[in-house]
C-alpha positions as CSV (number, residue, x, y, z in Angstrom):
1,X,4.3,9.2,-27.0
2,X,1.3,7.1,-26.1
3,X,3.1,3.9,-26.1
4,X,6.5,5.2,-23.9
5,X,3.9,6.7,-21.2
6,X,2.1,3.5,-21.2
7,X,5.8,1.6,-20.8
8,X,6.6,3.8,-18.0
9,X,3.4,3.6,-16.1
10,X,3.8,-0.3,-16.6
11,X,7.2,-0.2,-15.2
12,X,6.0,1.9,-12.3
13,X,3.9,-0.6,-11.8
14,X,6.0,-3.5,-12.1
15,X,8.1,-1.2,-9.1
16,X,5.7,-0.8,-6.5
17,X,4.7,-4.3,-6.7
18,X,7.8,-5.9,-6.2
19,X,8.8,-3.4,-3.5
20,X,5.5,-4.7,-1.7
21,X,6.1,-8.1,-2.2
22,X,10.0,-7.9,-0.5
23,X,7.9,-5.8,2.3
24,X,5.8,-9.4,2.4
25,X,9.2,-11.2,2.0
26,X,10.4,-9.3,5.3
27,X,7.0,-9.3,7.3
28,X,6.6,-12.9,6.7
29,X,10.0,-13.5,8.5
30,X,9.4,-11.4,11.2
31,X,5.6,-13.2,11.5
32,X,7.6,-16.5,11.2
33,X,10.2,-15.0,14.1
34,X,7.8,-13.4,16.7
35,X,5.2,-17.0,16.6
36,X,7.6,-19.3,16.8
37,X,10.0,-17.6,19.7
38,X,7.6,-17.1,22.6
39,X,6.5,-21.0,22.2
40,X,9.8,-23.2,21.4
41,X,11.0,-23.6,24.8
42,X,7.9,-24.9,26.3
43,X,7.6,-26.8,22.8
44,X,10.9,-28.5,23.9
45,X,10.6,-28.8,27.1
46,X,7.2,-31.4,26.1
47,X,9.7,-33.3,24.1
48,X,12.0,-33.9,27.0
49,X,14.9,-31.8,25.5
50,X,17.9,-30.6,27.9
51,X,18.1,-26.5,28.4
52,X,20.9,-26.4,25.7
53,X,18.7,-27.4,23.0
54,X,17.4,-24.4,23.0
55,X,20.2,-22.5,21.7
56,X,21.2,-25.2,19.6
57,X,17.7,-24.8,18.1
58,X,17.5,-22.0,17.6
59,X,21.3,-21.8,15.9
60,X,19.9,-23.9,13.7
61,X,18.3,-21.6,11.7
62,X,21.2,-19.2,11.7
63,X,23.8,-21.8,11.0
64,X,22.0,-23.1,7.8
65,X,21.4,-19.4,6.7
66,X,24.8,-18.7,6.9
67,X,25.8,-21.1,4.3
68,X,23.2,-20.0,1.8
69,X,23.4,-16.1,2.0
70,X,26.8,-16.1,-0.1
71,X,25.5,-18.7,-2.4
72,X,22.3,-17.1,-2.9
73,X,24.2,-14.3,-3.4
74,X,26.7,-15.1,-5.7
75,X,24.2,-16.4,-7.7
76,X,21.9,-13.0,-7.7
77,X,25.3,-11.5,-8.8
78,X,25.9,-13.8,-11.5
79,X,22.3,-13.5,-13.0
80,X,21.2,-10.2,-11.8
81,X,18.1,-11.9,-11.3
82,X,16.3,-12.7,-7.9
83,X,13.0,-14.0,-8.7
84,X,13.9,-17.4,-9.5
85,X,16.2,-17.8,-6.1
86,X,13.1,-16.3,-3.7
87,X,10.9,-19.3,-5.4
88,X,13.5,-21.6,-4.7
89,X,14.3,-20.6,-1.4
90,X,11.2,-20.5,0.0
91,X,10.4,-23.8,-0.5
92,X,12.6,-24.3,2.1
93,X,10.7,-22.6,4.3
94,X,7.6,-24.3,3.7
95,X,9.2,-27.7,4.1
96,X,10.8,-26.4,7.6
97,X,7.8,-25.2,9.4
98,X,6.2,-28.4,8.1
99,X,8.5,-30.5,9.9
100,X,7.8,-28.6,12.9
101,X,4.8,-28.9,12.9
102,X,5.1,-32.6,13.2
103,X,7.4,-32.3,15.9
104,X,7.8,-35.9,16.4
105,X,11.1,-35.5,18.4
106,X,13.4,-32.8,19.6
107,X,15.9,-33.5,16.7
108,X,13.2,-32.9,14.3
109,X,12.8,-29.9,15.8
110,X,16.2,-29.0,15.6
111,X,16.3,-30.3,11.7
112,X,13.5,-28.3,11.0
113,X,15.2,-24.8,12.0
114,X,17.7,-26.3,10.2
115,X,16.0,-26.4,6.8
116,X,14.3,-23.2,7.1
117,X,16.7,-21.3,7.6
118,X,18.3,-22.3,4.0
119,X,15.4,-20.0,3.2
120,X,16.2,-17.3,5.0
121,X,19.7,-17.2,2.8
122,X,17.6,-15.1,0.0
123,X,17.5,-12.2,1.5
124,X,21.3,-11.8,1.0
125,X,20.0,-11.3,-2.6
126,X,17.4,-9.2,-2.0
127,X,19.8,-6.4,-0.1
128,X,21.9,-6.9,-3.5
129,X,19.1,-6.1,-6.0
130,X,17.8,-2.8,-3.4
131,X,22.0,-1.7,-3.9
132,X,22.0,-2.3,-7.2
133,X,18.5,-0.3,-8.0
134,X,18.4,2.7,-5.1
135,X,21.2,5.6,-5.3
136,X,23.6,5.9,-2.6
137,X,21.7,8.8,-1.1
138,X,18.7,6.6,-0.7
139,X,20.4,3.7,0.6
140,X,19.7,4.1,4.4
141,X,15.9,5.3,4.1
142,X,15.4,2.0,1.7
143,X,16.9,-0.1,4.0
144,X,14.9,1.4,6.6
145,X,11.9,0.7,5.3
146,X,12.5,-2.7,4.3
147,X,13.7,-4.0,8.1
148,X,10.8,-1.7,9.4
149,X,8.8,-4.0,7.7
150,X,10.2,-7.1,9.4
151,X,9.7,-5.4,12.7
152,X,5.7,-5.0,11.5
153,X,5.9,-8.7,11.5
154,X,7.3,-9.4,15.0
155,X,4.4,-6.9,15.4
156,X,1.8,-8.9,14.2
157,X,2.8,-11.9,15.0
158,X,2.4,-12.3,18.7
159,X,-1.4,-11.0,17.5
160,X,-1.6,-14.4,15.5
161,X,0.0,-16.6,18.9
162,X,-3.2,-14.9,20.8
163,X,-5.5,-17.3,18.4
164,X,-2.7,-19.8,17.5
165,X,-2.7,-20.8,21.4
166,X,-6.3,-21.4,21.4
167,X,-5.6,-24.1,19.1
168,X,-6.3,-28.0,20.0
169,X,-7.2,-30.5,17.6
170,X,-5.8,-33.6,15.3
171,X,-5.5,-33.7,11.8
172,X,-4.3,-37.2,10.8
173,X,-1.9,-38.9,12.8
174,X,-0.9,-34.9,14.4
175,X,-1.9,-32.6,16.8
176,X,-2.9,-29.2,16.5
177,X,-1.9,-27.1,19.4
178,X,-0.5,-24.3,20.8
179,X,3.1,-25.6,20.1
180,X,2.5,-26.9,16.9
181,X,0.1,-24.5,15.3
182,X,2.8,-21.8,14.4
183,X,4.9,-24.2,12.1
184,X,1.7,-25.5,10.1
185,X,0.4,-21.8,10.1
186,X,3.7,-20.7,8.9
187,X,3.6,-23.2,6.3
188,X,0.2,-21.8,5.0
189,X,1.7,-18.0,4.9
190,X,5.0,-19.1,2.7
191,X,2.8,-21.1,0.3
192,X,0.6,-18.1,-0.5
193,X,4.0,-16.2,-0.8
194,X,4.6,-18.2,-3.7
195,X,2.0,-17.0,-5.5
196,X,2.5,-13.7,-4.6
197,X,6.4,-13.6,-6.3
198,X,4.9,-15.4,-9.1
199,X,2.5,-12.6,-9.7
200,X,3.3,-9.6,-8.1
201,X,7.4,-9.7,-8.5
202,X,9.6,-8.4,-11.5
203,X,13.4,-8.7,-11.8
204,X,14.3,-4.9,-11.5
205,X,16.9,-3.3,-13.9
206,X,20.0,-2.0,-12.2
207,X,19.9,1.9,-11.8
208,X,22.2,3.7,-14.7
209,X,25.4,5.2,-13.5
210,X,24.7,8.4,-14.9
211,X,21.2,8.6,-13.1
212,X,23.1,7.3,-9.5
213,X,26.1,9.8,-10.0
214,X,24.0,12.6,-11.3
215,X,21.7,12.3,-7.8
216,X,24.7,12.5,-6.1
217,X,25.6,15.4,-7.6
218,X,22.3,17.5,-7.1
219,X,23.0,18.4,-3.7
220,X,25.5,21.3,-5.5
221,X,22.7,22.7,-7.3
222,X,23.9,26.3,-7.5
223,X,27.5,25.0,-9.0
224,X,25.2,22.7,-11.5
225,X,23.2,25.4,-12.7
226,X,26.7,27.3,-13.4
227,X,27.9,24.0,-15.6
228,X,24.7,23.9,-17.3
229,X,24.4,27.7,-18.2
230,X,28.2,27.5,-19.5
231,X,28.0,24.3,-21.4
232,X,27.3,25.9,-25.0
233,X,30.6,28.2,-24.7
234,X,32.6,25.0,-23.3
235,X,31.7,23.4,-26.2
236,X,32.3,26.4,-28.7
237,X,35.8,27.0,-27.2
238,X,36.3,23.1,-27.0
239,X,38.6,22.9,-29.6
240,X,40.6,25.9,-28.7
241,X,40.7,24.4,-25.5
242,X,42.1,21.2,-26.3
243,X,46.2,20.5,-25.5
244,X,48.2,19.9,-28.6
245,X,49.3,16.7,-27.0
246,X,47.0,14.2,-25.3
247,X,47.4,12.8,-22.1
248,X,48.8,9.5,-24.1
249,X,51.3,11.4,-25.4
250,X,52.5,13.0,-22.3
251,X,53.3,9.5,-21.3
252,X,55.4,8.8,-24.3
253,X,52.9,7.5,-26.7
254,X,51.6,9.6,-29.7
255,X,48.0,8.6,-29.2
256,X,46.0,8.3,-32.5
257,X,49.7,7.7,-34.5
258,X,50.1,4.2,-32.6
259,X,47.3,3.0,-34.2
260,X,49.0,-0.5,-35.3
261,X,52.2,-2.2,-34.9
262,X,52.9,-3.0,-38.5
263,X,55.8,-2.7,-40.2
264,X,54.1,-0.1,-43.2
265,X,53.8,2.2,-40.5
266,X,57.2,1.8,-38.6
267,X,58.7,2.3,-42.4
268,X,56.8,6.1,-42.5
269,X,58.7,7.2,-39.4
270,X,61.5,5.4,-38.1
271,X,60.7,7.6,-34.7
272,X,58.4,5.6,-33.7
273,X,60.9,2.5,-33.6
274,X,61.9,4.1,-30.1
275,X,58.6,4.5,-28.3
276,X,57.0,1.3,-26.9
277,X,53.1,1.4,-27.4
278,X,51.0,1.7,-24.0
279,X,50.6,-2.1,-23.1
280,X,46.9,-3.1,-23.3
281,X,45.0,-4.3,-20.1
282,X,45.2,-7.9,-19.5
283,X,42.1,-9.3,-18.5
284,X,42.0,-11.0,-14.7
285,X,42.3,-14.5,-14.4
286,X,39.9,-16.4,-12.1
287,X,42.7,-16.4,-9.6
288,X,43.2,-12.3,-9.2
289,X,39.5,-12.0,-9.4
290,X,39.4,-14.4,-6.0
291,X,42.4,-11.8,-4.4
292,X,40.5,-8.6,-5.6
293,X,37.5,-9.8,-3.5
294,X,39.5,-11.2,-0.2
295,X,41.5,-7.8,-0.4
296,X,38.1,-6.0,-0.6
297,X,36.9,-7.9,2.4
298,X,40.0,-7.2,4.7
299,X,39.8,-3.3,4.3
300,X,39.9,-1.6,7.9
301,X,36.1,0.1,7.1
302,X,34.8,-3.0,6.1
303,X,36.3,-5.4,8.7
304,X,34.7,-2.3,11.5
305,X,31.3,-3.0,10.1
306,X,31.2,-6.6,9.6
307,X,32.2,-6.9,13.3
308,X,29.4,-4.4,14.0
309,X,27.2,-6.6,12.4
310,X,28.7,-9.8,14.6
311,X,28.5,-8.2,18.0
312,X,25.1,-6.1,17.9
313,X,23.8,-9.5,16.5
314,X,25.7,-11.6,19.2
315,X,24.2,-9.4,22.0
316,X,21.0,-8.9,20.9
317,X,20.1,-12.9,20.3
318,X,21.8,-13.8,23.4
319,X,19.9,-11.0,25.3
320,X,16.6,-12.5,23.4
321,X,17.6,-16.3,24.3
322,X,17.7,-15.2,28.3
323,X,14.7,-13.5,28.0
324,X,11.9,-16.0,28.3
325,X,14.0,-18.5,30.9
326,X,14.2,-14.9,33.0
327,X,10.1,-14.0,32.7
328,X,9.8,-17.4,33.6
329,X,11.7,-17.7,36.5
330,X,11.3,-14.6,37.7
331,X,7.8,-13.1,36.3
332,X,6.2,-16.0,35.7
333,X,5.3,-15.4,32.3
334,X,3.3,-18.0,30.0
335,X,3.1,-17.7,26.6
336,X,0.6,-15.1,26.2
337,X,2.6,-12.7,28.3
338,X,5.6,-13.1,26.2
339,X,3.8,-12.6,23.2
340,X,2.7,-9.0,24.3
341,X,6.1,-8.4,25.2
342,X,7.4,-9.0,22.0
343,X,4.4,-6.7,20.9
344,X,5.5,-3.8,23.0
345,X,9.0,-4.6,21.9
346,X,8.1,-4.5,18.0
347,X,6.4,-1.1,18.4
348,X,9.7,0.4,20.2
349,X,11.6,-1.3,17.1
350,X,9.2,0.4,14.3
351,X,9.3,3.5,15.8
352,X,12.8,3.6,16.3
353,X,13.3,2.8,11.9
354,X,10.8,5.5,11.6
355,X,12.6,7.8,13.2
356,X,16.3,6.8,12.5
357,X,14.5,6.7,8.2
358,X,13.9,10.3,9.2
359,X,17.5,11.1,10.9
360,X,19.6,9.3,7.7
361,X,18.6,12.2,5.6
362,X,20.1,14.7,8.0
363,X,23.0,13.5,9.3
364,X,25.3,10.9,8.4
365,X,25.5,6.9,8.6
366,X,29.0,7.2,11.0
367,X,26.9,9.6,13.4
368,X,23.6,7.2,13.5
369,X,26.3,3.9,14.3
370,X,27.6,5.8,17.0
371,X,24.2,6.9,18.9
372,X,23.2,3.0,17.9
373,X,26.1,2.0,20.1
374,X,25.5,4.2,23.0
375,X,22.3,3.1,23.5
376,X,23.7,-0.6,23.6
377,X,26.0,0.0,26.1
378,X,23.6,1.9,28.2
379,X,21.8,-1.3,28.0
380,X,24.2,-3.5,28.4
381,X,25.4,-2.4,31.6
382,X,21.8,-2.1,32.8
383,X,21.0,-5.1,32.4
384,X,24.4,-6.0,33.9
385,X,23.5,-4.4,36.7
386,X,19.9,-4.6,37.5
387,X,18.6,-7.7,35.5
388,X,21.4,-10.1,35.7
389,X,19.8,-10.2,39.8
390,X,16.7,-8.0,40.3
391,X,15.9,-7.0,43.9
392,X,13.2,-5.0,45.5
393,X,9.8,-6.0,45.2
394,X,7.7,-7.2,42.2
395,X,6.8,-3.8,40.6
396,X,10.4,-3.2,40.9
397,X,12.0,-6.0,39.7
398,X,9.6,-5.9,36.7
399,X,10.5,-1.9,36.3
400,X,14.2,-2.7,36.2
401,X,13.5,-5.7,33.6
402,X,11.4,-3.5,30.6
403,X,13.7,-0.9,31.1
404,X,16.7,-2.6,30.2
405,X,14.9,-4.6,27.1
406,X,13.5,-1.0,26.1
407,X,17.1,0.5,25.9
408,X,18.0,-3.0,24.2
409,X,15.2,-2.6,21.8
410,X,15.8,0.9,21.0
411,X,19.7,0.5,19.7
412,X,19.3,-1.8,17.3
413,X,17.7,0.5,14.6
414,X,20.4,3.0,14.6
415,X,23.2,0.3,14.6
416,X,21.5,-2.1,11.9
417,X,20.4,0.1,9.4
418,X,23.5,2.4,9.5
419,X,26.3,-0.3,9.3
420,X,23.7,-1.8,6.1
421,X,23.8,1.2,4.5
422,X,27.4,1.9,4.9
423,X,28.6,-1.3,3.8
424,X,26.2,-1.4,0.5
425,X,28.4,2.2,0.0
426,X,32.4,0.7,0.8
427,X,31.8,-2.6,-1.2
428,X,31.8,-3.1,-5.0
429,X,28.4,-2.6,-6.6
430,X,29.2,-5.5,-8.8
431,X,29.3,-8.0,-6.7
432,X,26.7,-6.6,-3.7
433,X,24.9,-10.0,-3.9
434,X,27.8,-11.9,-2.7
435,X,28.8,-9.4,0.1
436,X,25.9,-9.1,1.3
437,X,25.5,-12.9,1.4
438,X,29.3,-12.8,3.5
439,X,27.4,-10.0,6.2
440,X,24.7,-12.1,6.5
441,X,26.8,-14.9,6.9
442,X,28.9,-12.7,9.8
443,X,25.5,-12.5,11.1
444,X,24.2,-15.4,11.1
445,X,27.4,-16.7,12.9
446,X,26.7,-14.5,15.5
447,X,23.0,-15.5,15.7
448,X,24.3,-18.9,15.8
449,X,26.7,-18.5,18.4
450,X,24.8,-15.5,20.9
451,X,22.0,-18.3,21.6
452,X,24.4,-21.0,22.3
453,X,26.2,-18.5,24.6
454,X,23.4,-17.4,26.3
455,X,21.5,-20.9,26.7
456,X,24.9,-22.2,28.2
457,X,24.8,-19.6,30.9
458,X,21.2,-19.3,31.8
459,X,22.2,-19.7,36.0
460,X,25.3,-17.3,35.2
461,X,24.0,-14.2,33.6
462,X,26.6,-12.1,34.7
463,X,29.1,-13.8,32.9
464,X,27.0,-13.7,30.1
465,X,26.2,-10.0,29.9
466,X,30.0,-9.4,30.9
467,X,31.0,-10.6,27.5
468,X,28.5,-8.7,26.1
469,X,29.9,-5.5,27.4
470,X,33.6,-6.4,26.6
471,X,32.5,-6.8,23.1
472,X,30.6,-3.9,22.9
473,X,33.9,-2.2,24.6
474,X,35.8,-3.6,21.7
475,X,33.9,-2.4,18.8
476,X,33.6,0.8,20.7
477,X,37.5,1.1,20.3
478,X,37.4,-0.2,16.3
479,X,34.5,2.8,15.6
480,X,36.8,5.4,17.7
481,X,40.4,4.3,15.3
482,X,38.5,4.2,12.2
483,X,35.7,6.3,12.2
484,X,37.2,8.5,9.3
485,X,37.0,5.9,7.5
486,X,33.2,5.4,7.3
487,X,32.3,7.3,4.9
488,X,31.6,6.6,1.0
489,X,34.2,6.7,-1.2
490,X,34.4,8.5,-4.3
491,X,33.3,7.7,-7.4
492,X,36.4,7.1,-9.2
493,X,37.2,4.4,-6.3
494,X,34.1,3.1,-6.5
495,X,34.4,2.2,-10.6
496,X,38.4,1.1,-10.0
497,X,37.2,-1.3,-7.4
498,X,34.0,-2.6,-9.9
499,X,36.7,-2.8,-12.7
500,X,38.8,-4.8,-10.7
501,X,36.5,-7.4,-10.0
502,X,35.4,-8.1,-13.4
C-alpha cells in the first residue's frame, strides 16, 4: 500500500510539473510575441527596409511554423511522446532570436523569424498530448488555461521592453540596444527553458477510455446509481437473459460452431457447407489510411472550424500589423507607449479566458463561438467606421481607437478557445497530434497572409477592414448552416473513426 501511494504521489508530481512547464512553454511565446512586436518596425526601418517588409517579416514566422506543426505532430502521434520534439524544437528558437539579435541586415531579420518559427511548430504537439490526457468535458477549461497563459506573457512582456529599451551597449562586434536587446534576451529565456523540459517535464500517459467515458457519463448520476444498485441481479439473471442465438448467428453464422474451416468439422455437419463464415477485417493499407484522414478533414463541422481558425486569425494579425503604423501616424506613439498598450490589451485577453474557462462549464462550445463572433463583428465594423479615419479632436480620436482594439481584444477568447476545444472533440483521438499540427498550419497560413494583407494596405484601411468584415460575414453564414453540427459526437463514432485510422 505504501509503495502504490508513494507511485501515485510521484505521478502527481510528475503532473503538475509538466503542466507548469507547458504554462512556461506558452508564456515564453507570448514574452517572445509582446517584446519583439512593439520594436520590429522601427528595428527595420534603421535597416532601410521598404514598409512591406514588415508583413513579410513577420509572415515569416508563421510561414515556417506552418510547415512544422503537422510534422511535429505526426511525429507526437507516432511516438506518443513530446519531450524529445519540445528540446528539439526549441533550439530553433534559440538560434532565431540569436540571429536577430545580430541583425546585420533586413534579410537576416526576415531569416531569423523564419527559423524561429520552426520552433513554434511544437505546440501542435503539445495540444495533442493535452487531448490525449484531459476528458472531453475538460477540454475547453484546459485549453483555457493553457492560452491564458500565453496571454500572461504578452502581459509581461511589454514590462521586460520598459528595461529592454534602456539598453545601449556592445558586446563584440554587436550592439546592444533597444532593437536588438529583445532577440539576445529571448535567446537567454529559451536556453533556461531547456533545462527546465529536461527537469521538470514527463511524457504523460494517455487517459484510459473507461476513465474518459465513465466522466462523461457522471453527469446522469441518478440513472448510474440505478445501474450500479441493479448490477448483482443483472448478473444473476444473466444467463436467463441471454438469446439462444447470438447476434453472429442472426446474420447467418453459428458463432462459436465456425470455429475453423477444416474439413473434420465440415464432415460432422454437412449444414454448415452452406453458410459462408463472417469474413475477417482486412487490415488498411497505407493508402486507405491516407483517404480515412483526408475524408476526416473535409467533414462540414470540421471544414467550419478550421475556417474559424483562418479568419479570426486573418483579422486579428492584420488588425495587430495596422496597429503600430496607425499610433504612429496618428498618436504618435514610441515604443514605450505601444508596449503599455499591448499591456492593457493582455489584461482584457486574460480576463476574457478567465471568464470564458468559467462560462465552458455552463454552456456549450457552439454558444461561446457564436458570442466570440459577435463581438468580432462589432469590432470590425467599428473599426471600419471610426478607425479606418478618426475625426474629432485628440481625446476623441484616441477614444474611438481603444475602443475598437478593446472589442477586438475581447472576441478572441471566446472564438479561440471554443473552436480548440471543439475540434480536439470532432477529430480522431488517435491522430490529435497531426490535426492539430493541420489547424495550426490553417493558422499559421492566416497569420502569414493577414500581415501581408494588412502591411500592403497601410494608406487604404478601408479596404483592408472591408475584407475583414466580408470574411467575418462569411463564416457568419458557415456557423448559421451548420451549427448543429458542432457538437461532439458519440462515443461509438468516435472509436469507428479511431479504428479507421489505424
Amino acid at each position: 500500500m505504501e509503495s502504490c501511494r508513494s507511485w501515485t504521489e510521484m505521478d502527481n508530481r510528475r503532473k503538475k510539473l509538466t503542466f507548469l512547464t507547458i504554462g512556461l512553454i506558452f508564456i515564453l511565446s507570448g514574452v517572445e510575441y509582446a517584446v519583439i512586436l512593439p520594436t520590429i518596425w522601427r528595428y527595420l526601418q534603421t535597416l532601410d527596409a521598404a514598409p512591406y517588409f514588415l508583413g513579410l517579416t513577420l509572415s515569416a514566422f508563421s510561414l515556417s511554423g506552418l510547415l512544422s506543426g503537422p510534422l511535429f505532430g505526426l511525429w507526437s502521434d507516432r511516438t506518443l511522446t513530446t519531450k524529445k520534439i519540445i528540446l528539439f524544437s526549441n533550439l530553433f528558437e534559440i538560434v532565431g532570436n540569436l540571429m536577430y539579435f545580430m541583425g546585420y541586415s533586413k534579410w537576416l531579420l526576415v531569416s531569423s523569424r523564419l527559423v524561429a518559427g520552426i520552433g513554434a511548430g511544437s505546440g501542435s504537439s503539445i495540444f495533442g498530448l493535452l487531448t490525449r490526457i484531459s476528458a472531453p468535458e475538460d477540454r475547453a477549461t484546459v485549453f483555457a488555461a493553457v492560452m491564458a497563459c500565453r496571454q500572461v506573457g504578452l502581459l509581461i512582456g511589454p514590462a521586460f521592453n520598459i528595461f529592454l529599451r534602456l539598453c545601449d551597449f556592445h558586446m563584440g562586434p554587436f550592439a546592444v540596444n533597444k532593437y536588438t536587446a529583445p532577440g539576445l534576451f529571448m535567446c537567454l529565456l529559451w536556453i533556461l527553458l531547456q533545462l527546465a523540459v529536461g527537469f521538470m517535464y514527463w511524457d504523460l500517459p494517455p487517459l484510459e477510455k473507461g476513465k474518459a467515458n465513465g466522466r462523461l457519463r457522471s453527469k446522469d448520476g441518478e440513472e448510474e446509481n440505478k445501474q450500479g444498485l441493479g448490477m448483482e441481479i443483472e448478473e444473476e439473471s444473466d444467463e436467463e437473459e441471454k438469446p439462444l442465438m447470438g447476434s453472429e448467428e442472426l446474420m447467418g453464422s453459428y458463432g462459436s460452431l465456425v470455429t475453423s474451416s477444416s474439413p473434420g468439422n465440415r464432415a460432422s455437419n454437412p449444414t454448415l457447407d452452406h453458410i459462408s463464415p463472417l469474413p475477417s477485417p482486412a487490415t488498411p493499407t497505407p493508402l486507405q489510411k491516407k483517404s480515412n484522414i483526408f475524408r476526416e478533414f473535409i467533414r462540414e463541422e470540421v471544414v467550419v472550424l478550421l475556417a474559424a481558425q483562418f479568419i479570426t486569425l486573418f483579422n486579428q494579425t492584420a488588425l495587430e500589423t495596422i496597429v503600430t503604423p496607425l499610433t504612429q501616424k496618428y498618436f504618435g506613439f514610441d515604443e514605450l507607449e505601444n508596449s503599455l498598450m499591448y499591456f492593457l490589451g493582455g489584461i482584457v485577453m486574460i480576463s476574457g479566458f478567465l471568464f470564458v474557462r468559467w462560462l465552458s462549464r455552463h454552456v456549450m462550445e457552439r454558444v461561446i463561438l457564436v458570442i466570440g463572433l459577435i463581438i468580432c463583428i462589432i469590432s470590425c465594423i467599428w473599426c471600419l467606421i471610426f478607425v479606418a479615419n478618426p475625426i474629432g479632436s485628440f481625446s476623441w480620436q484616441l477614444t474611438q481607437f481603444i475602443i475598437g482594439v478593446f472589442l477586438q481584444v475581447l472576441g478572441l477568447p471566446f472564438v479561440n478557445v471554443a473552436q480548440i476545444s471543439l475540434f480536439s472533440k470532432v477529430t480522431a483521438e488517435k491522430t490529435q497530434g497531426f490535426s492539430q499540427g493541420v489547424r495550426r498550419s490553417v493558422g499559421g497560413l492566416a497569420t502569414i497572409l493577414g500581415p501581408l494583407w494588412a502591411g500592403s494596405h497601410t494608406d487604404n484601411v478601408y479596404i483592408m477592414m472591408g475584407v475583414m468584415l466580408a470574411l467575418l460575414a462569411l463564416l457568419t453564414m458557415m456557423l448559421a448552416f451548420s451549427y448543429n453540427r458542432l457538437v461532439e459526437p458519440a462515443v461509438e463514432e468516435q472509436t469507428d473513426s479511431s479504428m479507421q485510422q489505424k
